[in-house]
C-alpha positions in Angstrom: 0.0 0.0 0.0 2.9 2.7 0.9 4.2 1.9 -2.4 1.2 2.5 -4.5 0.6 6.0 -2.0 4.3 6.7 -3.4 3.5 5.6 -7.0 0.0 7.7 -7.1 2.3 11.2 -5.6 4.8 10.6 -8.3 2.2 10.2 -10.6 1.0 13.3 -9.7 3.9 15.4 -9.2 4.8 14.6 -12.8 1.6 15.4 -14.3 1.8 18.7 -12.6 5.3 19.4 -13.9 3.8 18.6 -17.6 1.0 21.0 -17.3 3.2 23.8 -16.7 6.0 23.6 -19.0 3.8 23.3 -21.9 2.7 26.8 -21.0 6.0 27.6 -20.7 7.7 26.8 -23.6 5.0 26.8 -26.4 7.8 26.9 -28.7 8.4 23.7 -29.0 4.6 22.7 -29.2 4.7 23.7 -32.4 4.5 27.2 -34.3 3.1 29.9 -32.1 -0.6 30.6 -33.6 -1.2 34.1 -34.7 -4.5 34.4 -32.4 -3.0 37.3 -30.1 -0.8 39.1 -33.3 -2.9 42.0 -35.0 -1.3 41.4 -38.2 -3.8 40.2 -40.9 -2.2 37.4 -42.9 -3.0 38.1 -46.5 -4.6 34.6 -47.7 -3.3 35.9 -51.7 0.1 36.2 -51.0 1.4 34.5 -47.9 3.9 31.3 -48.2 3.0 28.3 -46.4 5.0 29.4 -43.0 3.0 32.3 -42.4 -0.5 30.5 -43.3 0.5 27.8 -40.7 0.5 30.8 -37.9 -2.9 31.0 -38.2 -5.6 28.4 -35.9 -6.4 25.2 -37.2 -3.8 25.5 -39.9 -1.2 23.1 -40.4 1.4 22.2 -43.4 -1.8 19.9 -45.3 -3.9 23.3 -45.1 -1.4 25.8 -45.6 -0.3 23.9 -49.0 -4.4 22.9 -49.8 -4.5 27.2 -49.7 -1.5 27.8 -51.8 -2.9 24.7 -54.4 -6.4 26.3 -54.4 -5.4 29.9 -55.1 -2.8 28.6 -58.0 -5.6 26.7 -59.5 -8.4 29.2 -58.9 -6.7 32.5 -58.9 -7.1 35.1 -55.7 -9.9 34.7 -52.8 -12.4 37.8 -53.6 -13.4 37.8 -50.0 -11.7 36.2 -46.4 -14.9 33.8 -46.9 -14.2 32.1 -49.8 -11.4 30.4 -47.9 -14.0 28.2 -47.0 -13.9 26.6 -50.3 -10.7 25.0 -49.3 -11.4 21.6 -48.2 -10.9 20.9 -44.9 -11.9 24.4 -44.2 -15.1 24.8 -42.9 -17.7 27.7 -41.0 -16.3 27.0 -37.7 -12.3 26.9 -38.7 -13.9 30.7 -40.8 -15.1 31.9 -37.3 -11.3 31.6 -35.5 -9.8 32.8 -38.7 -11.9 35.8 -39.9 -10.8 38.3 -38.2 -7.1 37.3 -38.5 -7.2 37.4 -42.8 -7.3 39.7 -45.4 -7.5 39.5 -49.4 
């Protein structure tokens, strides 16, 4: 019993120590989003680095942007990035105001 007491603190303890050095070095979690920056990223011209700063974009979406506007030609309006697959209203709503044409 003392050693599954010991096991369960450890346990703990560790879980603890996760929690807050992901908050601390987001870094290497991955690209830092863009959510807090007030640049706009412009959806016509930006390279696939600077797509991938934005929410819910990754390198499949970044390059599925860059693909659709070489096939398709510029976005008109922020909301015709929804006509990139994978892409839908609710990945629009956390990327609205962060876009521009």
């Amino acid at each position: 019993m003392i050693v599954f007491k010991k096991l369960v603190t450890v346990l703990v303890v560790l879980s603890v120590c996760v929690v807050f050095s992901v908050d601390a070095y987001p870094a290497q979690n991955g690209p830092v989003k863009a959510q807090g920056s007030s640049k706009l990223i412009n959806i016509n011209t930006a390279d696939s680095v600077s797509l991938m700063e934005l929410p819910r974009v990754g390198p499949k979406i970044s390059q599925r942007i860059i693909d659709f506007r070489t096939k398709h030609g510029k976005f008109k309006k922020p909301a015709d990035i929804m006509k990139v697959k994978g892409i839908g209203e609710k990945t629009f709503e956390k990327l609205k105001n962060l876009i521009a044409v």
